[in-house]
C-alpha positions in Angstrom: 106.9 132.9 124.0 109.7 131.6 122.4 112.9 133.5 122.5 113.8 132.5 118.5 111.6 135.1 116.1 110.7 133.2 112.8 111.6 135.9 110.6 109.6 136.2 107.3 111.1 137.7 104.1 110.7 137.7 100.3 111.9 134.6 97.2 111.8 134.8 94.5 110.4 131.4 92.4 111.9 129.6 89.4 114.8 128.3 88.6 116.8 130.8 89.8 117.0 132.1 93.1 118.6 135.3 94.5 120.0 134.7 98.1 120.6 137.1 100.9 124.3 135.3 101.6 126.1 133.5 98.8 126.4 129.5 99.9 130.1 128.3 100.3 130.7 124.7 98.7 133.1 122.6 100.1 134.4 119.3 98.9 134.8 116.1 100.7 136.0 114.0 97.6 136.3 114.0 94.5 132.2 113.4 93.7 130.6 114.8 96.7 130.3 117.6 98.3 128.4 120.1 99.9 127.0 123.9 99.9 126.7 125.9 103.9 125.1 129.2 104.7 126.5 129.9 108.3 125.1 133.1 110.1 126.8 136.0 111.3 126.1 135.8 115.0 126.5 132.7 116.9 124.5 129.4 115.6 121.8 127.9 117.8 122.2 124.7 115.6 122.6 123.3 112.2 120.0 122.0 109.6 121.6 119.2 107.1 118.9 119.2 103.7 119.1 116.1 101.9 117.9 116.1 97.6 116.3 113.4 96.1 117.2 110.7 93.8 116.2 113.1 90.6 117.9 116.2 91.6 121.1 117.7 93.1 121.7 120.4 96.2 121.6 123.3 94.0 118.2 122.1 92.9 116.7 122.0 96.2 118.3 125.1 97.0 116.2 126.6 94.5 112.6 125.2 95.7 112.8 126.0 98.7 113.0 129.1 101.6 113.3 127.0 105.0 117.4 127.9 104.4 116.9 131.7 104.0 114.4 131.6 106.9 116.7 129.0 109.2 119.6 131.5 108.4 117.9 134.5 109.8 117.4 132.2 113.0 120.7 131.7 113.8 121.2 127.8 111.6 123.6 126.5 110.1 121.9 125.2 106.9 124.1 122.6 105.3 123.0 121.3 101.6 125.2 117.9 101.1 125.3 117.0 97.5 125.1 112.9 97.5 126.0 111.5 94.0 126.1 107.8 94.7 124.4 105.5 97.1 122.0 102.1 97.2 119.1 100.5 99.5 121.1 99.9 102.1 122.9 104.3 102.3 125.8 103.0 103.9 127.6 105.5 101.5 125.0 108.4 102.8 125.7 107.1 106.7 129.5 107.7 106.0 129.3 111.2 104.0 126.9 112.7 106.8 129.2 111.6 109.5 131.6 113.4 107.6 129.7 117.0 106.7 128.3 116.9 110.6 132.1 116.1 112.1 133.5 119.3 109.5 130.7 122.2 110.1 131.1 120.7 114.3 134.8 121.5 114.3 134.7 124.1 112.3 132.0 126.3 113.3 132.3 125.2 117.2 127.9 124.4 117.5 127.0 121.9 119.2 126.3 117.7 117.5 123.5 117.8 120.1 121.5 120.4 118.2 121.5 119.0 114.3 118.1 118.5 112.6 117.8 116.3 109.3 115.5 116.1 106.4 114.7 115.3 103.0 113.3 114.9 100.1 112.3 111.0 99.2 115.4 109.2 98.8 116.8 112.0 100.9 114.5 111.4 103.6 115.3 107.6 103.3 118.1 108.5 103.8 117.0 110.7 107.0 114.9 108.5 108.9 117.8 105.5 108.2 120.2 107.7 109.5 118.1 108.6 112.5 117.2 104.6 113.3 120.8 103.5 112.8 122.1 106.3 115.4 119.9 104.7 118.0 119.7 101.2 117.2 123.5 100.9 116.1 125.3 103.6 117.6 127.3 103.7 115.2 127.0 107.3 114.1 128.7 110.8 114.4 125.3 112.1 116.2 121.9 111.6 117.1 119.5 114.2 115.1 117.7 116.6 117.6 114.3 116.0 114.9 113.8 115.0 111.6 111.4 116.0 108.9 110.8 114.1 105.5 109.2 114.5 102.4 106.6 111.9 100.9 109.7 109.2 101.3 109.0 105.4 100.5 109.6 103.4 103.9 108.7 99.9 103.3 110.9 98.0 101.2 108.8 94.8 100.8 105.2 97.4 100.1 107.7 98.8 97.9 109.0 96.1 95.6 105.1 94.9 95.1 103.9 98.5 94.2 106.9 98.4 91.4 105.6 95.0 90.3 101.8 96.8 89.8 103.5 99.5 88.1 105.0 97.3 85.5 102.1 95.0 85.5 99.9 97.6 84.5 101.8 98.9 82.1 100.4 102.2 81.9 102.5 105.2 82.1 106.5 104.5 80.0 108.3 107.1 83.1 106.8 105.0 85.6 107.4 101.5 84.5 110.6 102.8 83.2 111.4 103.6 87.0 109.9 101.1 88.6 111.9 98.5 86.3 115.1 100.1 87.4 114.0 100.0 91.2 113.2 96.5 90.8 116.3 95.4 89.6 118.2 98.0 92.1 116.2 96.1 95.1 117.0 92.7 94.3 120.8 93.8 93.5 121.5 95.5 96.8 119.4 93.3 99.1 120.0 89.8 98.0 116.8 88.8 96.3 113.4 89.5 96.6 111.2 90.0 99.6 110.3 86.4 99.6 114.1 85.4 98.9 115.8 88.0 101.2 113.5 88.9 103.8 115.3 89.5 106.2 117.5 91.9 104.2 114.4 93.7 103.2 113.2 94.3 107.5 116.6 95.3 108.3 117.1 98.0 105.9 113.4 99.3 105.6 112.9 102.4 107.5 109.7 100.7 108.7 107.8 97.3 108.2 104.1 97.2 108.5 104.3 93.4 108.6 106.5 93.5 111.7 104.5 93.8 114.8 107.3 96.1 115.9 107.5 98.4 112.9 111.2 96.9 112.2 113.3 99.9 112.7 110.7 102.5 112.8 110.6 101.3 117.0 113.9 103.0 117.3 112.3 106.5 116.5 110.1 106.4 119.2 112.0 109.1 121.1 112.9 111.0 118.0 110.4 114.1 116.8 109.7 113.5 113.4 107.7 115.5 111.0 106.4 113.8 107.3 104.6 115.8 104.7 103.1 114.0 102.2 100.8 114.7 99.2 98.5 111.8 97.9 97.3 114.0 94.9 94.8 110.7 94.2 93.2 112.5 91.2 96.7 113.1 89.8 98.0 109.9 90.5 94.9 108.1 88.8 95.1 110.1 85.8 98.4 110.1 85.1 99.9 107.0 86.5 96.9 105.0 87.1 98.1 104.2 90.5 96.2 103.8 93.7 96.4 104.6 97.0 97.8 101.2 98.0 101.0 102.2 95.1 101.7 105.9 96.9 103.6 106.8 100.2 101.5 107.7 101.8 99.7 104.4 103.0 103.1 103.4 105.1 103.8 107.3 106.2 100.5 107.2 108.1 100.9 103.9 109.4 104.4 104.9 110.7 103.1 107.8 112.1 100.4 106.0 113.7 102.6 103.1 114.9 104.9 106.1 116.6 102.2 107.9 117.9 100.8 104.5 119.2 104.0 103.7 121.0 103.6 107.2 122.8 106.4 109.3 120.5 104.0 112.9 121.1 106.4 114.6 118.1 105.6 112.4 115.7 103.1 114.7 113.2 101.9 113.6 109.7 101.2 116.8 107.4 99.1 116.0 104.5 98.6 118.6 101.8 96.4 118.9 98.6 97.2 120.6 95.3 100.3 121.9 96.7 102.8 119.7 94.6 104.4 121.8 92.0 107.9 121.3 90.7 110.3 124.3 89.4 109.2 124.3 85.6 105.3 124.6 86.7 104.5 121.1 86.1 101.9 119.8 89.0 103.4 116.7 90.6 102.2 115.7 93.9 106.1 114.5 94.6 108.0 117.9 95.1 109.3 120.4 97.3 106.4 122.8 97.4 104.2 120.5 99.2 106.7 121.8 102.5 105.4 124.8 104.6 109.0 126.5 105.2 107.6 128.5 107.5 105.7 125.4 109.4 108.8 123.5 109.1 111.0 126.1 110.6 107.9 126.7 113.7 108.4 123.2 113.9 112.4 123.0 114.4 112.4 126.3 116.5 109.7 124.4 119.2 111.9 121.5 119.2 115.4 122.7 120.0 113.8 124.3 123.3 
């Protein structure tokens, strides 16, 4: 049995949120920054939270309860607030080399014992992270485990779903997006996927066209942890998309490439009817669709 106690408590839901310990932001510049809960007795390890593209720390902070739980565990939880970055998150790279260096130095726990995770874009953002610390070594640590939330990983699938979407010309937020993610793509990697190919496998966090997944072959050694929520009957209704437009087609592949390859930590959770964002409205993209209390069973096993 293990010697960490997951320790179970009451939230409170909605927009606001009432927290056992009052978060300390910290700045880094004059744009970003981040919020830390640090525990009373000595940390077993630190847990950096990454938003999404739509939202900011604070908003995280209130949709989910893996921080109050991690807290009561003996984590670090770190919320870094990321206002600017592109396809290729060399500006995300930098800032968490940064936050992991400060709360290391500062708070004396260990860079061998730091989990990541996110959110879509912020678990891009994750999983790049993650491949770049093996492949390039280029970074301030190597995440213990990851965990991501429903985040696109194939560039190229991506940049044809986008096309569908504005093809079909069906719901105005999400040709309205994928116009803008179009234009973002070809900005930041040169071109298209037929034009810039290469660009597009180098900075995917995995290529189902690749035989060797592109970079997801450096997480073979990594425990990783994707929840994802297909919400098909949503999707079609209100976007008229597919299952060959969600994330879910290339998170299961990549999980299945891993778990292939022999990574035994690599898990796929998929939920249904669990998406729900803060204001009520059901969307299969959100926070809710993470067990906190799976998530934090998850981390706990892993840092044995």
């Amino acid at each position: 049995m293990t010697k960490y106690i997951i320790i179970l408590f009451i939230v409170f839901i909605g927009q606001s949120r009432l927290f056992s310990q009052k978060p300390e932001k910290v700045n880094i510049d004059s744009t970003n920054y981040y919020y830390k809960l640090v525990p009373k007795s000595k940390p077993v390890g630190t847990i950096i939270i990454l938003h999404g593209g739509s939202e900011d720390a604070k908003g995280v902070m209130n949709q989910i309860t893996l921080d109050e739980i991690a807290l009561k565990n003996n984590f670090i939880v770190v919320f870094p607030n990321i206002t600017d970055d592109d396809f290729k998150m060399t500006a995300s790279q930098e800032l968490l080399d940064t936050i992991a260096k400060q709360i290391v130095d500062k708070h004396k726990v260990s860079k061998e014992k730091i989990f990541l995770g996110g959110l879509s874009g912020g678990g891009m953002q994750t999983i790049t992270y993650t491949e770049r610390a093996i492949r390039d070594r280029n970074t301030y640590f190597i995440p213990k485990a990851i965990f991501a939330l429903d985040p696109p990983l194939d560039y190229e699938n991506m940049y044809y779903r986008y096309q569908r979407e504005v093809e079909r010309n069906f719901s105005e937020v999400g040709v309205n997006e994928a116009k803008w993610f179009l234009e973002e793509m070809e900005k930041n990697l040169g071109g298209t996927p037929e034009t810039a190919r290469e660009q597009y496998i180098q900075n995917s966090m995995f290529s189902y066209r690749q035989k060797d997944g592109g970079n997801a072959k450096y997480l073979v050694n990594i425990p990783i942890k994707i929840y994802t929520e297909p919400g098909v009957e949503w999707q079609l209704k209100n976007r008229h998309r597919d299952l060959y437009d969600l994330n879910c087609a290339d998170i299961s592949a990549m999980i299945n490439f891993l778990q292939l390859k022999g990574n035994k930590n690599a898990e796929i959770v998929v939920t249904h009817d669990k998406g729900i964002r803060p204001d009520g409205m059901i969307h299969p993209h959100s926070w809710s669709i993470m067990d906190s209390i799976d998530c934090m069973a998850w981390i706990l096993k892993q840092l044995k």
